[in-house]
N, C-alpha and C positions, 0 to 999 in steps of 0.2 A: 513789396517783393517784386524783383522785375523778372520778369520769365517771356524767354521768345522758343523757337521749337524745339532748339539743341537743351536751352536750361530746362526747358520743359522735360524735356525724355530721361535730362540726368537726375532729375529729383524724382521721376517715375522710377530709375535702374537703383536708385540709392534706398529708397524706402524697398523696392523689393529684393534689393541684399542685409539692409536690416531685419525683414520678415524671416529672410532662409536664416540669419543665423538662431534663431526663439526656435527652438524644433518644438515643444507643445505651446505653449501661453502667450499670449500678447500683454502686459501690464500695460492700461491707458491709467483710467482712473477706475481700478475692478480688475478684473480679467477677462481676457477674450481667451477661448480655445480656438485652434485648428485643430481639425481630426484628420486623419490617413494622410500624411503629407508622403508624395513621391516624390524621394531627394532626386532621383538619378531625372526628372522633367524641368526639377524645378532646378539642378545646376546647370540643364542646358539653356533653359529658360534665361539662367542669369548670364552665361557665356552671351548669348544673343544681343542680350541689350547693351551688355559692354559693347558690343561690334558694332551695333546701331548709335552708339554715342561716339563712338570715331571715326564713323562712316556721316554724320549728320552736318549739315553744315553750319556754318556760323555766321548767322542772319545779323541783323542790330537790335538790339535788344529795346525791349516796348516795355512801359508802366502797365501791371498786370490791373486793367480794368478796377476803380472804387470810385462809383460814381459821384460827382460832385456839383452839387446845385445850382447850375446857370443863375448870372442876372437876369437873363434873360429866359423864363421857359418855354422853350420850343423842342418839340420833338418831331421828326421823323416819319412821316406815314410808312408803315411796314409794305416789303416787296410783297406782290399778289401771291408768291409760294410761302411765304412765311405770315401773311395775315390771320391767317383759320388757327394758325398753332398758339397766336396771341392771347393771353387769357382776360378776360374783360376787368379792365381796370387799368392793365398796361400800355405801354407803349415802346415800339421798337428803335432801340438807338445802336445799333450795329454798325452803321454806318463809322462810329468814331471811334472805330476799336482799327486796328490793324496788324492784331496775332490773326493767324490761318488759322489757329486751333479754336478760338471763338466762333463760333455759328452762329447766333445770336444772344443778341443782351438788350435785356428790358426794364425797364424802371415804370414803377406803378404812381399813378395816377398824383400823390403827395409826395412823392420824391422820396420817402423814410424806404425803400425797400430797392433791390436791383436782385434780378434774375440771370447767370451767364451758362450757357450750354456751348459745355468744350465736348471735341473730342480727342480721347487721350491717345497720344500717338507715340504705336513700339514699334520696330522691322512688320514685319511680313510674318515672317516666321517665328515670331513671340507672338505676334498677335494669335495664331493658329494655336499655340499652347495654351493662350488665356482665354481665348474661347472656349476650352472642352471645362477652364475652371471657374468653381461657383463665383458669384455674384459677391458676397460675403467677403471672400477673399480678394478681390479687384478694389472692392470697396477702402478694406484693411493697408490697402498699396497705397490708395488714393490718400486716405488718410496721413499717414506717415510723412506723405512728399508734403502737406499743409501742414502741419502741427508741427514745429520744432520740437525739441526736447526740451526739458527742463527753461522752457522761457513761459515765464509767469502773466506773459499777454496772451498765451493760446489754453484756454480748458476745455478739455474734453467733457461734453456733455451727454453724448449720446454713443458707446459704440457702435459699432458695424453691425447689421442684423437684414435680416429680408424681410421688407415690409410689406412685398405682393409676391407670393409664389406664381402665382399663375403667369404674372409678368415678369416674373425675374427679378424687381427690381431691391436694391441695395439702397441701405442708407445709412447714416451717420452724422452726428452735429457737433460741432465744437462757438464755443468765443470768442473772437478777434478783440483786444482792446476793449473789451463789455457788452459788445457787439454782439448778436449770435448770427449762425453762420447753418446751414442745415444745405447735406449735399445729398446728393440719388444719383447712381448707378445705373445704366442698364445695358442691354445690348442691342442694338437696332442693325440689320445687311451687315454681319462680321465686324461692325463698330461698334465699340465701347466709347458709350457716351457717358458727360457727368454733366449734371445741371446743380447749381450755388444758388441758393438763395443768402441773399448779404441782406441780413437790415443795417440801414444807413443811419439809421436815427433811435437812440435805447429808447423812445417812448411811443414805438411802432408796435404795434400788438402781432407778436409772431404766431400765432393760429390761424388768425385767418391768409396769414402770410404761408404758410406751409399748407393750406386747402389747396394754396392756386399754386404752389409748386408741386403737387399733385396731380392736379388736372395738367399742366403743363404738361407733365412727364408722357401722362397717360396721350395725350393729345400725338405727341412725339414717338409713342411708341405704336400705335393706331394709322398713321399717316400713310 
């Protein structure tokens, strides 16, 4: 998938004009509910992002980050602001990305897993609407824009659900090609961030790989 800031925001405006048109039920694989949907916020909401996608400009488009296993392994010492957020076992390769929406990207220790913390970028003035709305729902956005429809490389494994009230945060999994894929939500200073965890290799054990996208999160959300 290639995504630079403009494809990025249209497959954010696209997934949440697919969500406004489901006024109760989400079908993935199950059912997801919305409850109290306010149409008359969320058509402003969607007026907005239209205007943010014609207003956005038209960068060159970048391979969206899938990390791939140097001859050579060498990794990157992380900058002194982003060392302490690094979760032990990782290592920070940020430096080889060159989407603005990427913050950091990490890859653990045996190369089977990569970590990427974007953040998701609407106007100004959608962003002020998705703030006042839940986590769940941002989540359900974020979904939609990753998972194509009916293409038989993406399953839905996990809907959208909050997995920390206290922190707000939002989660959801699917599988890439056999792959699983496990993302988190949250809101950090009026930003909406998402952190991916990618395992790169099917005989990477995903638990202990989703412990440290946890502590990740939490680290990022503390900071």
């Amino acid at each position: 998938m290639v995504l630079n800031k403009r494809n990025h925001m249209l497959l954010f405006g696209k997934a949440l004009f697919s969500i406004l048109k489901e006024r109760r039920k989400i079908s993935v694989t199950g059912s997801y509910t919305i409850h109290r949907f306010n149409w008359h916020s969320y058509s402003i909401t969607l007026g907005l992002v239209v205007v943010s996608l014609i207003l956005s400009s038209c960068g060159t488009t970048i391979p969206e980050p899938r990390y791939v296993t140097p001859t050579v392994k060498k990794t990157s010492p992380p900058a002194p602001a982003a060392k302490q957020l690094v979760p032990e076992g990782w290592a920070d390769i940020t430096s080889r990305s060159k989407q603005p929406q990427i913050k950091l990207w990490l890859v653990n220790r045996d190369y089977s897993a990569t970590m990427v913390l974007r953040e998701l970028y609407v106007d100004s003035a959608t962003q002020k609407i998705l703030q006042k709305e839940a986590m769940n729902l941002i989540a359900t956005i974020s979904l939609r824009a990753k998972v194509p429809e009916s293409d038989p490389d993406y399953r839905v494994t996990r809907v959208p659900e909050m997995v920390d009230v206290k922190r707000n945060f939002a989660s959801y999994a699917y599988s890439e090609k056999g792959l699983l894929r496990r993302v988190l939500l949250l809101k950090k200073q009026n930003r909406i961030l998402e952190i991916e965890l990618m395992q790169e290799q099917q005989n990477a054990e995903f638990d202990p790989l989703t412990e440290d996208l946890f502590l990740f999160a939490k680290k990022i959300y503390e900071r």
